[in-house]
Backbone bond lengths (Angstrom), bond angles and torsions (degrees), N, CA, C in turn:
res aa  C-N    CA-C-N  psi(-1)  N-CA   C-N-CA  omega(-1)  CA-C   N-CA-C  phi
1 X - - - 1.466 - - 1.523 109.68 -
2 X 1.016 119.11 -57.18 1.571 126.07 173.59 1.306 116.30 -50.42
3 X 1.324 136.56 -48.36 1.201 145.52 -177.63 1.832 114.40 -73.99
4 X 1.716 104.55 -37.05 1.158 94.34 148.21 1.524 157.50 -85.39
5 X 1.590 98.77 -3.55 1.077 128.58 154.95 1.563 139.86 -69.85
6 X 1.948 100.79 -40.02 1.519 106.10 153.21 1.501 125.32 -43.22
7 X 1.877 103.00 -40.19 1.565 116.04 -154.07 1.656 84.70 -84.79
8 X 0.975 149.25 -18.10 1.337 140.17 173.97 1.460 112.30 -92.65
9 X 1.412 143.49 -24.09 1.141 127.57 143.62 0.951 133.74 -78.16
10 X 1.620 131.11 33.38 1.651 144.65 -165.37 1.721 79.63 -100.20
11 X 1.796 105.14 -52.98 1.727 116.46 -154.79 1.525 101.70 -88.61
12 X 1.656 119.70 31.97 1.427 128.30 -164.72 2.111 94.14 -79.58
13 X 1.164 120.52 -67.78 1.475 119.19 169.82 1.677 117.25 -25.29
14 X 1.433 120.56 -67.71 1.259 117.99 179.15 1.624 95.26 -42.24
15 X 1.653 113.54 -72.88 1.313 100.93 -149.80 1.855 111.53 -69.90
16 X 0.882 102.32 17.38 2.151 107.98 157.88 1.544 92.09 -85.75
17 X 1.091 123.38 -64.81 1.490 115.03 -174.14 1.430 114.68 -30.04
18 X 1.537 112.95 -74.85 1.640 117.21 176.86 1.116 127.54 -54.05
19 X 1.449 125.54 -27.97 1.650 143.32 152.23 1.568 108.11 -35.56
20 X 1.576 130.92 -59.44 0.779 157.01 152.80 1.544 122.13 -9.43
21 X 1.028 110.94 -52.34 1.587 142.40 -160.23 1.482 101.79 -111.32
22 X 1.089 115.88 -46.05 1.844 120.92 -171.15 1.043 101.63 -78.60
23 X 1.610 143.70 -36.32 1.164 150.34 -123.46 1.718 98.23 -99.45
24 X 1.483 125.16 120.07 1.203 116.34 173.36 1.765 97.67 -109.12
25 X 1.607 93.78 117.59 1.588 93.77 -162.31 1.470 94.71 -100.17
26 X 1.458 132.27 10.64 1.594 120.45 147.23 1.671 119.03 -72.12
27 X 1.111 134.35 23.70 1.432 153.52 178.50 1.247 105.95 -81.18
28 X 1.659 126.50 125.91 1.451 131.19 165.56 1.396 101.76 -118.29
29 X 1.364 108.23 119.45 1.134 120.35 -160.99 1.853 106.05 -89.04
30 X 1.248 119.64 133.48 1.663 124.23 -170.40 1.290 117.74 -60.24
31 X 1.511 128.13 118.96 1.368 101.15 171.90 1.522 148.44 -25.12
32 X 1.252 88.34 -31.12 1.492 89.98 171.88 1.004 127.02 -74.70
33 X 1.229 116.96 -24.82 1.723 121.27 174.79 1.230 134.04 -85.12
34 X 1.615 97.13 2.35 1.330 120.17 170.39 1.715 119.96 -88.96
35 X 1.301 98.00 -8.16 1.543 112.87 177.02 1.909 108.72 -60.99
36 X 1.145 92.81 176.96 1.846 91.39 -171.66 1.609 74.42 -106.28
37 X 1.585 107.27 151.82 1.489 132.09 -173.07 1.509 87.86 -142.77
38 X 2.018 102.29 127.60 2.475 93.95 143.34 1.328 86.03 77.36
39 X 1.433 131.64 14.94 1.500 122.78 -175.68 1.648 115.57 38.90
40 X 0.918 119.30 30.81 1.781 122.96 113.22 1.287 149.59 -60.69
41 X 1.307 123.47 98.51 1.127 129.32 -150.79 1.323 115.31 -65.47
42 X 1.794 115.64 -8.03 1.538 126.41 168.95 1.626 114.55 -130.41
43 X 1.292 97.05 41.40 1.625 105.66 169.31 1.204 111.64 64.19
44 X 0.780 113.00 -120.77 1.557 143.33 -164.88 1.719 122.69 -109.71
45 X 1.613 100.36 9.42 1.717 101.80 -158.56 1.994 87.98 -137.94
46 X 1.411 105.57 61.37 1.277 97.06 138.80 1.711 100.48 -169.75
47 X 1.371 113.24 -157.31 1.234 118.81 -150.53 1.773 95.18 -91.07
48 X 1.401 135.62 -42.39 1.066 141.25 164.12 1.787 104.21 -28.99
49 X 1.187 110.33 -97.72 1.940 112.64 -159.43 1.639 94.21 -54.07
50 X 1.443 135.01 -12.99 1.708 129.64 -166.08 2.193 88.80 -79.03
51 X 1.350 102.02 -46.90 1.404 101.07 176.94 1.151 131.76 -48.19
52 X 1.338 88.60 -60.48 1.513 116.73 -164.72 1.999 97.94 -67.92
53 X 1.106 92.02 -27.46 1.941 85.35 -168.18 1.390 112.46 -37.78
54 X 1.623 112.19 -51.42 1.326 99.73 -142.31 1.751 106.68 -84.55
55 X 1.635 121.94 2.55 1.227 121.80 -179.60 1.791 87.25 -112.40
56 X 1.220 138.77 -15.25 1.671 120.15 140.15 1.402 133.71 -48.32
57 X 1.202 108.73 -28.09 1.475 107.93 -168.63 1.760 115.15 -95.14
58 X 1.604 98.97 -31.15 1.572 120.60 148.03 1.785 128.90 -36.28
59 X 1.288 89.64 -49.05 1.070 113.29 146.06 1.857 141.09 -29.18
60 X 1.331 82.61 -94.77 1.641 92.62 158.34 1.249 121.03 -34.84
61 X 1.462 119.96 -66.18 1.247 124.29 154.32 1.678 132.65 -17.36
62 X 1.041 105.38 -50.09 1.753 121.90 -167.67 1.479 70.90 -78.34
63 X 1.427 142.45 -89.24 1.417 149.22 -142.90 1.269 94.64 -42.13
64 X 1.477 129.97 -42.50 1.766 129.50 -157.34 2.075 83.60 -61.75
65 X 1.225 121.48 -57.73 1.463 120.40 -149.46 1.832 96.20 -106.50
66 X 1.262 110.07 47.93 1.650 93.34 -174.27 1.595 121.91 -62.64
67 X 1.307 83.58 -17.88 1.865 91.53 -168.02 1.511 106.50 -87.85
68 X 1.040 113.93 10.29 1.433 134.60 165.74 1.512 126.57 -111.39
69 X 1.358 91.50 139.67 1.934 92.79 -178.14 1.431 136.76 -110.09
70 X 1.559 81.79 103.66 1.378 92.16 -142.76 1.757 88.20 -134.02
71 X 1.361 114.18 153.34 1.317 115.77 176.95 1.413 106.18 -88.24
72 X 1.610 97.61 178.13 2.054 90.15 173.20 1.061 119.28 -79.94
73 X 1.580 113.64 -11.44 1.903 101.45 176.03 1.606 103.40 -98.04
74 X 1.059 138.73 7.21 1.290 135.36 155.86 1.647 123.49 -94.79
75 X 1.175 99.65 -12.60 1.563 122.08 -177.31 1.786 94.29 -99.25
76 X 1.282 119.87 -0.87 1.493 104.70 173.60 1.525 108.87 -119.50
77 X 1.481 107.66 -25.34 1.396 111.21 154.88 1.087 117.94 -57.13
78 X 1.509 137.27 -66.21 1.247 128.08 -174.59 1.633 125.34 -40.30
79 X 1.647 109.63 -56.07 1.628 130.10 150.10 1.555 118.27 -21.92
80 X 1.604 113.43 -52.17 1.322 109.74 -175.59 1.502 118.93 -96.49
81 X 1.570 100.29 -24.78 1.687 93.69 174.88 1.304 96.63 -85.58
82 X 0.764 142.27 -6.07 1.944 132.00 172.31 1.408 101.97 -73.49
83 X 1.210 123.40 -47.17 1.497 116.94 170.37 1.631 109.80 -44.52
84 X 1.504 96.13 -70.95 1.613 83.29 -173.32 1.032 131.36 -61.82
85 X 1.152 112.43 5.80 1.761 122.93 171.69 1.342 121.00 -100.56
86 X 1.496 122.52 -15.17 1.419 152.96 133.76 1.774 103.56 -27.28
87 X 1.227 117.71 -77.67 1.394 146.43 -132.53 1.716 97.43 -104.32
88 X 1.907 103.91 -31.10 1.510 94.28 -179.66 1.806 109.07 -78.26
89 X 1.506 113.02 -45.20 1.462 136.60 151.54 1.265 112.15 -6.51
90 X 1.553 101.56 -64.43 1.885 109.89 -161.75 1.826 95.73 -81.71
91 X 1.076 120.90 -29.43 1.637 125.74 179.08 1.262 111.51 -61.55
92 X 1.012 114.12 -40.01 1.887 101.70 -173.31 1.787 100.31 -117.76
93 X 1.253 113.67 -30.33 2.171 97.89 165.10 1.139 116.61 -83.09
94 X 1.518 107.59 -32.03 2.128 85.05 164.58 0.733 125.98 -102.66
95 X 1.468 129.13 -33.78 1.416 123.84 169.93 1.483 144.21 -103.19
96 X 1.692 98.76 10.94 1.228 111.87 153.82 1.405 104.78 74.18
97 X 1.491 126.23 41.78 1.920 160.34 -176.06 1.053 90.34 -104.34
98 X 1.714 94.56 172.21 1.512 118.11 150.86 1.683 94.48 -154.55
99 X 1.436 97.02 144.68 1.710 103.61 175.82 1.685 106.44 -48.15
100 X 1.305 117.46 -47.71 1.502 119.40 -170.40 1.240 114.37 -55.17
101 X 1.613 122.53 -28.09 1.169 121.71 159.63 1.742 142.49 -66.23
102 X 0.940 103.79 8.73 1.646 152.05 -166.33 1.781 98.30 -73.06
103 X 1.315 122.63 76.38 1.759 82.87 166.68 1.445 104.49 -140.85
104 X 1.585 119.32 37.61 1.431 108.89 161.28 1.524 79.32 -148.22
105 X 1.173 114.53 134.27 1.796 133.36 162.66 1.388 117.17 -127.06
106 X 1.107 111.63 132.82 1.376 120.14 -165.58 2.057 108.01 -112.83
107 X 1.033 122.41 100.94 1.393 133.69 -159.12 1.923 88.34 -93.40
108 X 1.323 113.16 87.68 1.815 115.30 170.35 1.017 113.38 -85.99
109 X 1.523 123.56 105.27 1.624 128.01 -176.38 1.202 110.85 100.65
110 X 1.477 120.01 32.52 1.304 111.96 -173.50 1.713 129.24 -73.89
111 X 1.328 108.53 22.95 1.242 111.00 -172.42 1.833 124.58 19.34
112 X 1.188 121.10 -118.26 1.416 107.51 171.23 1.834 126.38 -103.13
113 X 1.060 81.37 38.68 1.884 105.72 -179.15 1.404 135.21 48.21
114 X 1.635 94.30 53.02 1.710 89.82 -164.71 1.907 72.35 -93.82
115 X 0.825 153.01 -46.12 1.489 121.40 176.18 1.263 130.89 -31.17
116 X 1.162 108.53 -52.33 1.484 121.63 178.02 1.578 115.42 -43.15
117 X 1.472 113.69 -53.57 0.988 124.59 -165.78 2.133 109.07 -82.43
118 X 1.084 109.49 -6.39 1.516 127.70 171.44 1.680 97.39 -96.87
119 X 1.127 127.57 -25.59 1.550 119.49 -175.45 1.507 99.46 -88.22
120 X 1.246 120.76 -23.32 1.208 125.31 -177.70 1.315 125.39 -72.06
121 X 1.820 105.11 -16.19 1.154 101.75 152.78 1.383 124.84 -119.16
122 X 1.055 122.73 40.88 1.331 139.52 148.45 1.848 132.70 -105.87
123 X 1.331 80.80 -25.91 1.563 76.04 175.58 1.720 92.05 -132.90
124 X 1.480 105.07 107.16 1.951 135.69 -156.45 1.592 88.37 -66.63
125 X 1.741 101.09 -59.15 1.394 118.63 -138.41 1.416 105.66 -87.26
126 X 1.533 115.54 -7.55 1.836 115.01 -173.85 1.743 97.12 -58.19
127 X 1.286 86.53 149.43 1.506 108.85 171.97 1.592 113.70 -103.92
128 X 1.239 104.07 -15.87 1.534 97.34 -175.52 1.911 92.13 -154.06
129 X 1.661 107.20 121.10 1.412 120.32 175.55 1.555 92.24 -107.28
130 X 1.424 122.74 121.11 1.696 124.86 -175.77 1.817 106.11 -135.95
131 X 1.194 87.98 100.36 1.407 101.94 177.64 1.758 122.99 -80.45
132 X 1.474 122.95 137.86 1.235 102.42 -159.28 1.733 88.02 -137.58
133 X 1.235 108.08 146.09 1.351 117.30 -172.54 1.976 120.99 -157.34
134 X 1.135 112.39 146.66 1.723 108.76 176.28 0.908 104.85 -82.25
135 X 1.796 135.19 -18.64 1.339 123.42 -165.46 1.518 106.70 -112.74
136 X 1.084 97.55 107.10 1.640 107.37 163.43 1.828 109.18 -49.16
137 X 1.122 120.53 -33.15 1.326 123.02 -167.25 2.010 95.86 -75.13
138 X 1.095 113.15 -39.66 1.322 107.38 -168.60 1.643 100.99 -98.35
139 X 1.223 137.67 -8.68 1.372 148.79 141.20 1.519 117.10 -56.34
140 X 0.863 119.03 -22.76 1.879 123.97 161.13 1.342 105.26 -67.81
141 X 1.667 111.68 -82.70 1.352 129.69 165.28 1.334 105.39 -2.01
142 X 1.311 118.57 -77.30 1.467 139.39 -172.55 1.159 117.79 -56.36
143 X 1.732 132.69 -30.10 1.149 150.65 -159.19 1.611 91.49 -88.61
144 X 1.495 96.34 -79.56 1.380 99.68 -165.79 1.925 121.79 -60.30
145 X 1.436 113.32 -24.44 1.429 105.18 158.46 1.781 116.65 -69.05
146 X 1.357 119.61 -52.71 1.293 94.36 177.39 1.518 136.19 -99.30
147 X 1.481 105.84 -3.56 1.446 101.96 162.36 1.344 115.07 -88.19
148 X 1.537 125.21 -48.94 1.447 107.70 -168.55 1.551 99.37 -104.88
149 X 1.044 138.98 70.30 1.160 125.75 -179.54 1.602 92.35 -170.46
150 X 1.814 125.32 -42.36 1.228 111.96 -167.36 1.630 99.54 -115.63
151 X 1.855 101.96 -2.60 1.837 100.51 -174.38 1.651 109.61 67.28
152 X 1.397 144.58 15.62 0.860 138.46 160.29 1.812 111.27 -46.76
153 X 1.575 102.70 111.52 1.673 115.87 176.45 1.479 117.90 -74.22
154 X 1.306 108.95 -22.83 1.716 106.28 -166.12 1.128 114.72 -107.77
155 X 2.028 119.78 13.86 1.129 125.03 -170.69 1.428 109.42 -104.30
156 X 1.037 110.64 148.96 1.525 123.43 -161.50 1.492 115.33 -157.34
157 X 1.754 118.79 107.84 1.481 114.95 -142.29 1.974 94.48 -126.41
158 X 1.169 113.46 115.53 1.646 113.96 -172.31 1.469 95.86 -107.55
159 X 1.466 126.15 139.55 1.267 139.90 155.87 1.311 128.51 -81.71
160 X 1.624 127.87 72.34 0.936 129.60 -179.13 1.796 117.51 -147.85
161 X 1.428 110.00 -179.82 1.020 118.87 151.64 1.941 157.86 -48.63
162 X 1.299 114.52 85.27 1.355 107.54 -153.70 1.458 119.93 -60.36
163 X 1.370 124.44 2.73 1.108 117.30 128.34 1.597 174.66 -39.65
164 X 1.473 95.76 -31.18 1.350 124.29 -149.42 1.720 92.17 -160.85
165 X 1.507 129.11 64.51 1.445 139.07 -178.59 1.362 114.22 -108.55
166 X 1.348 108.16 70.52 1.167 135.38 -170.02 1.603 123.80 -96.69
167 X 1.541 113.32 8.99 1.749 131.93 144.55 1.769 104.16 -89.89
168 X 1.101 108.57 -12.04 1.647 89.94 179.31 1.493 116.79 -115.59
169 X 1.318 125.20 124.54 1.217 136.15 -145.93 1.756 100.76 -85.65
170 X 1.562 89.93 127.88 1.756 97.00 169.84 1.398 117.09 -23.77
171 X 1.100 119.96 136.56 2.045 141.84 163.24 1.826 92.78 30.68
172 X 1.524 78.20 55.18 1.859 91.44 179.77 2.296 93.88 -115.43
173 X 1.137 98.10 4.06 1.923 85.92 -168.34 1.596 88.91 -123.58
174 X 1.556 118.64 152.08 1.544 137.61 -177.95 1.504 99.97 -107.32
175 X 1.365 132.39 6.04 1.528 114.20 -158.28 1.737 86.30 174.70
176 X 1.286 117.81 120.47 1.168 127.95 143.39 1.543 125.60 -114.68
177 X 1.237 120.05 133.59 1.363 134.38 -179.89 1.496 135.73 -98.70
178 X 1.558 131.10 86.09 1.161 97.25 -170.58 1.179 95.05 -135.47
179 X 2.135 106.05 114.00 1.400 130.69 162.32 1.152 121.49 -73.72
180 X 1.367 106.56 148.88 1.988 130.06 -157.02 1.769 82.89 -17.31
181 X 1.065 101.62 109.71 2.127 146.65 -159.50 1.512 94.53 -144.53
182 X 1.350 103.88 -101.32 1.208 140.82 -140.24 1.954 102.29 -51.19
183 X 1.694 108.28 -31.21 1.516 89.30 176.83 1.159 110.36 -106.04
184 X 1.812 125.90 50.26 1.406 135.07 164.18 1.390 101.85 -119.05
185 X 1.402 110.89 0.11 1.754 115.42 172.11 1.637 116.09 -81.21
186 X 1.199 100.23 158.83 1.779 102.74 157.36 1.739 96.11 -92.84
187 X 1.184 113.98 -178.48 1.355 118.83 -150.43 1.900 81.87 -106.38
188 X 1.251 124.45 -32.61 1.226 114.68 163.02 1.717 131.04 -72.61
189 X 1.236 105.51 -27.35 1.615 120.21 154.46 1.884 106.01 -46.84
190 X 1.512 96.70 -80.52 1.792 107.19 160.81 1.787 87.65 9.22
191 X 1.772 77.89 -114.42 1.570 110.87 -157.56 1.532 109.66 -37.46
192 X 1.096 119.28 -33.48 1.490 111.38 171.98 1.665 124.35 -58.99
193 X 1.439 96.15 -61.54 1.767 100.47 169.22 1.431 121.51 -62.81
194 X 1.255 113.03 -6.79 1.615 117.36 178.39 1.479 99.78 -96.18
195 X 1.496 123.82 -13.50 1.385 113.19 177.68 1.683 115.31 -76.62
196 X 1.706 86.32 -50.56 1.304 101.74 -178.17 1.593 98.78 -67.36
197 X 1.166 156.77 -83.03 1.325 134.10 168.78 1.648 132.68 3.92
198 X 1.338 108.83 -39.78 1.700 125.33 173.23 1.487 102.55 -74.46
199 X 1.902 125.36 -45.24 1.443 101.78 -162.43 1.779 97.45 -95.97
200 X 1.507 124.85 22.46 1.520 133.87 160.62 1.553 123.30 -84.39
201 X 1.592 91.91 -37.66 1.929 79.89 168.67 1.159 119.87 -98.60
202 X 1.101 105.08 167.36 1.800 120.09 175.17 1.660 109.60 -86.47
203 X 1.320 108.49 161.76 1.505 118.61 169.05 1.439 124.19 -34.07
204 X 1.273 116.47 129.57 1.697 108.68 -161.20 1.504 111.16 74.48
205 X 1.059 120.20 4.79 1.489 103.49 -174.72 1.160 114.69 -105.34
206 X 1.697 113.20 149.32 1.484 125.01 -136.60 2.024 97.89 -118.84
207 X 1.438 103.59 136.68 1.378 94.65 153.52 1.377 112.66 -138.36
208 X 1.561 109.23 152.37 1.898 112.05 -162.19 1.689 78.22 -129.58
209 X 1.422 104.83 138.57 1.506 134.98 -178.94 1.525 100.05 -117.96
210 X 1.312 120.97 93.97 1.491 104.35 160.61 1.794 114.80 -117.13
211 X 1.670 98.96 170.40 2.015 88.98 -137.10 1.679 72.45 -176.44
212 X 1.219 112.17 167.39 1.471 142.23 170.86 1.343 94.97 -76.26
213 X 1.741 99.17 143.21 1.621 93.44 173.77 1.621 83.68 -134.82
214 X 1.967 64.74 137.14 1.649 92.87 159.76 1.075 148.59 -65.00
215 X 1.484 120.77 -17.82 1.342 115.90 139.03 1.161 141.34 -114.84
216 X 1.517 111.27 55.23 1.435 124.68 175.72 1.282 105.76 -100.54
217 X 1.264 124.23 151.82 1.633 139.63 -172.91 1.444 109.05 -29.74
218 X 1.444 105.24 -63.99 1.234 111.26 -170.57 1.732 133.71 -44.02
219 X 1.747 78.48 -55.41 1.602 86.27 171.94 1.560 122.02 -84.40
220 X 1.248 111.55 -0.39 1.385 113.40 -175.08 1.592 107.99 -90.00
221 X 1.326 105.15 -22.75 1.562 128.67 -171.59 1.573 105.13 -109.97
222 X 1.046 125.44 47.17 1.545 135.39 -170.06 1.926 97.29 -107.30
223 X 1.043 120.24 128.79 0.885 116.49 166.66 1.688 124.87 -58.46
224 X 1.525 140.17 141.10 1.736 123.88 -147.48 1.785 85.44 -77.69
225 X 1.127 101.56 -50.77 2.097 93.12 -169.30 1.316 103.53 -59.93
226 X 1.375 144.94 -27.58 1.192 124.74 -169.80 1.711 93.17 -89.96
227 X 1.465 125.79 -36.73 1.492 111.66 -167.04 1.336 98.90 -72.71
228 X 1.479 139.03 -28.61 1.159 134.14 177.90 1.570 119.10 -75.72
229 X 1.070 124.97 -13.86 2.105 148.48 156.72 1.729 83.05 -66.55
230 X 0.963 118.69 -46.82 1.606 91.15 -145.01 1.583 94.27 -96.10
231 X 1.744 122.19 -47.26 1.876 94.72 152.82 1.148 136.05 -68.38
232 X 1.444 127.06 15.31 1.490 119.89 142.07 1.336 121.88 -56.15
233 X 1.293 117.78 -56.14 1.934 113.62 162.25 1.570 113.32 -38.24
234 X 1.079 126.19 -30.71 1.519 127.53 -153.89 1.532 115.22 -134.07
235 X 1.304 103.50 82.07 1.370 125.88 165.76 1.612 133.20 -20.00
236 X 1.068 91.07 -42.20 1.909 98.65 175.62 1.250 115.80 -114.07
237 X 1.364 148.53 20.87 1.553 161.59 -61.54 1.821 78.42 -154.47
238 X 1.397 105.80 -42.57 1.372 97.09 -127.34 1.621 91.22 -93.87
239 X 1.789 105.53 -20.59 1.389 115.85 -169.36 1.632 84.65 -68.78
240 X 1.096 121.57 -54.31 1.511 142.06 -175.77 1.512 109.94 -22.69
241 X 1.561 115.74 -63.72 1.157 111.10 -164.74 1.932 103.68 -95.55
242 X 1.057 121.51 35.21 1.415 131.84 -178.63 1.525 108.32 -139.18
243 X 1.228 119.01 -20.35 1.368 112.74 151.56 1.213 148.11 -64.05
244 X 1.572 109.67 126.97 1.757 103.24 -174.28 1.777 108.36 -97.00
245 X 1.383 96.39 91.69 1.887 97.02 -177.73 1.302 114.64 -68.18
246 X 1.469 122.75 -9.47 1.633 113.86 170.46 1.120 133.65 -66.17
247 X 2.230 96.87 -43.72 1.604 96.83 160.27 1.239 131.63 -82.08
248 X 1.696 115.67 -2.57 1.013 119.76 175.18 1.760 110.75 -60.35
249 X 1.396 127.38 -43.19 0.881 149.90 -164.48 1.237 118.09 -55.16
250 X 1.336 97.50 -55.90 1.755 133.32 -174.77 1.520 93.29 -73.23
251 X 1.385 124.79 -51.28 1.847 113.92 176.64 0.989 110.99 -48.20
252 X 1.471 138.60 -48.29 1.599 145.34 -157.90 1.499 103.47 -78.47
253 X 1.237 135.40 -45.66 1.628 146.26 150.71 1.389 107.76 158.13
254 X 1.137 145.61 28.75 1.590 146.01 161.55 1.606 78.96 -50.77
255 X 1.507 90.99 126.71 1.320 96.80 153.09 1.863 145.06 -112.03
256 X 1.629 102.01 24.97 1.557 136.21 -168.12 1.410 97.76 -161.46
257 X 1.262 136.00 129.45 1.098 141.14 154.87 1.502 122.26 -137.09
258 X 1.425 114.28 124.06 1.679 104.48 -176.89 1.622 105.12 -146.75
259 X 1.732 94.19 151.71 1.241 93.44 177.95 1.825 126.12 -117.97
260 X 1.141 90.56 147.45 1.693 88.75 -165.17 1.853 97.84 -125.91
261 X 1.668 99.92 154.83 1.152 117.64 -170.02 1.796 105.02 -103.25
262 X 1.310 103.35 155.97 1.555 96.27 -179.45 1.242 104.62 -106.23
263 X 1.603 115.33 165.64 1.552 126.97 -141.99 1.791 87.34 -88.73
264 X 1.291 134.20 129.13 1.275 144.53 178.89 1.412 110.29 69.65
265 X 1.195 131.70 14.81 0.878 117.19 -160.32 2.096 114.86 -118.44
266 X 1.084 112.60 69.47 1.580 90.09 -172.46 1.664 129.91 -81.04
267 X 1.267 113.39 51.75 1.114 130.72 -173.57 1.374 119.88 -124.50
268 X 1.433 104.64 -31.07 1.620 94.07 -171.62 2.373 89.83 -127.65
269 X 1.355 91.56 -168.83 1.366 93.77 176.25 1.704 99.52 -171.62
270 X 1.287 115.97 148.01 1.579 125.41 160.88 1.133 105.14 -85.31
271 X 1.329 102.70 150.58 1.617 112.58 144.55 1.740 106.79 -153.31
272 X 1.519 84.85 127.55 1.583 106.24 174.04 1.742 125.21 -116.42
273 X 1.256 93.62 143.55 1.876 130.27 -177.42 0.996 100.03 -77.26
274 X 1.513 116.15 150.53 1.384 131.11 121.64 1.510 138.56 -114.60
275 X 1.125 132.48 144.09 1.438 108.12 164.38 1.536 105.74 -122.34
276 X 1.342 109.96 150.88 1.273 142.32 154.39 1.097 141.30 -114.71
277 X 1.392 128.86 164.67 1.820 132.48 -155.07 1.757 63.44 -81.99
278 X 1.117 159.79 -74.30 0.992 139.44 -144.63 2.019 123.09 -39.23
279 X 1.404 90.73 -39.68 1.521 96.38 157.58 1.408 152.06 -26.86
């Protein structure tokens, strides 16, 4: 961890540069996001948790399969191609998709874009992968691994509010994405970005929420001091696990919503939208 962490603050200068440039500094950032997150005392908005993410989230990963031996970069593969195998599944048996049909995806919360770059190989044919984020600090991160570092052409990274996504043009996106998102929200944050999410895609267009589920083994079987350690990191935790995002879904106008579990996995769960002119 340290050593990979040194090697990412060696390339700390460049990424002020791209910070620089990404940064839409007419942004008022939500109270809530001003909360300390991950025991950071400034969330999500400095150069510390933007580093550190992408061998945290590796992390997580390894934790989903501990009883398995598995390293953290195989333990994050497994995690992410199970999603897309989650998400490819629910596309063509419930909703009657195909990934190939895929060519604007919208990555909400993309922190430093290791989604992006897993959607990228699931959906071949997108023309435009657009990652959207509050933190300029983890929008660098993201920048400089997959644009200048991996040349990704179809990526396209906006610094803003997922509320209020006002560079991306009405029922202009086929696929919105928003990975473990939803329990760094307030439950009124939620419903807002899930609105604005509805008037971004077009007809047929799909969004998959994946997130810890609350009633999967794991978390249901959490010991109380450790589940209560672990929503101490996580500020809105609590709106989180008392929310019903299906009907939330269905209020806003999804008009199909289902939820699916990932293959080994009893910790986390999808659930995917649709909308239609039926809406």
């Amino acid at each position: 961890w340290s050593s990979l962490l040194h090697e990412s603050t060696l390339n700390l200068p460049s990424l002020i540069a791209v910070k620089s440039n990404l940064e839409n500094p007419s942004i008022t950032y939500p109270e809530y996001y001003l909360q300390p997150f991950h025991a950071y005392p400034t969330g999500n908005l400095n150069w510390d948790a933007a580093l550190e993410a992408p061998l945290a989230t590796s992390v997580v990963a390894w934790r989903t399969y501990k009883d398995e031996s598995l390293t953290v970069t195989d333990a994050l593969d497994k995690l992410r191609f199970s999603m897309n195998d989650c998400l490819r599944q629910s596309l063509i048996y419930d909703f009657n998709r195909h990934p190939d049909e895929i060519q604007t995806v919208l990555d909400l919360g993309c922190s430093v874009g290791i989604s992006i770059e897993y959607y990228s190989k699931l959906f071949t044919n997108a023309k435009a992968i657009i990652g959207v984020d509050l933190s300029a600090y983890f929008l660098s991160v993201a920048y400089d691994d997959l644009i200048v570092k991996k040349k990704y052409e179809n990526v396209r990274l906006i610094h803003c509010n997922g509320e209020n996504m006002d560079d991306i043009e009405d029922e202009s996106v086929d696929l919105v994405s928003m990975a473990f998102v939803v329990h760094e929200l307030t439950d009124v944050a939620c419903r807002s970005v899930v609105e604005e999410v509805f008037k971004k895609l077009g007809n047929n267009g799909v969004l998959v929420i994946t997130d810890n589920d609350p009633e999967g083994r794991v978390i249901r079987g959490l010991n109380p001091i450790l589940f209560t350690l672990m929503k101490s990191t996580e500020p809105h935790s609590n709106e989180y696990y008392s929310l019903d995002i299906e009907s939330m879904l269905k209020q806003v106008g999804f008009t199909k919503v289902v939820k699916r579990s990932l293959e080994g996995d009893e910790r986390h769960r999808s659930i995917i939208a649709i909308k239609t002119k039926d809406a």
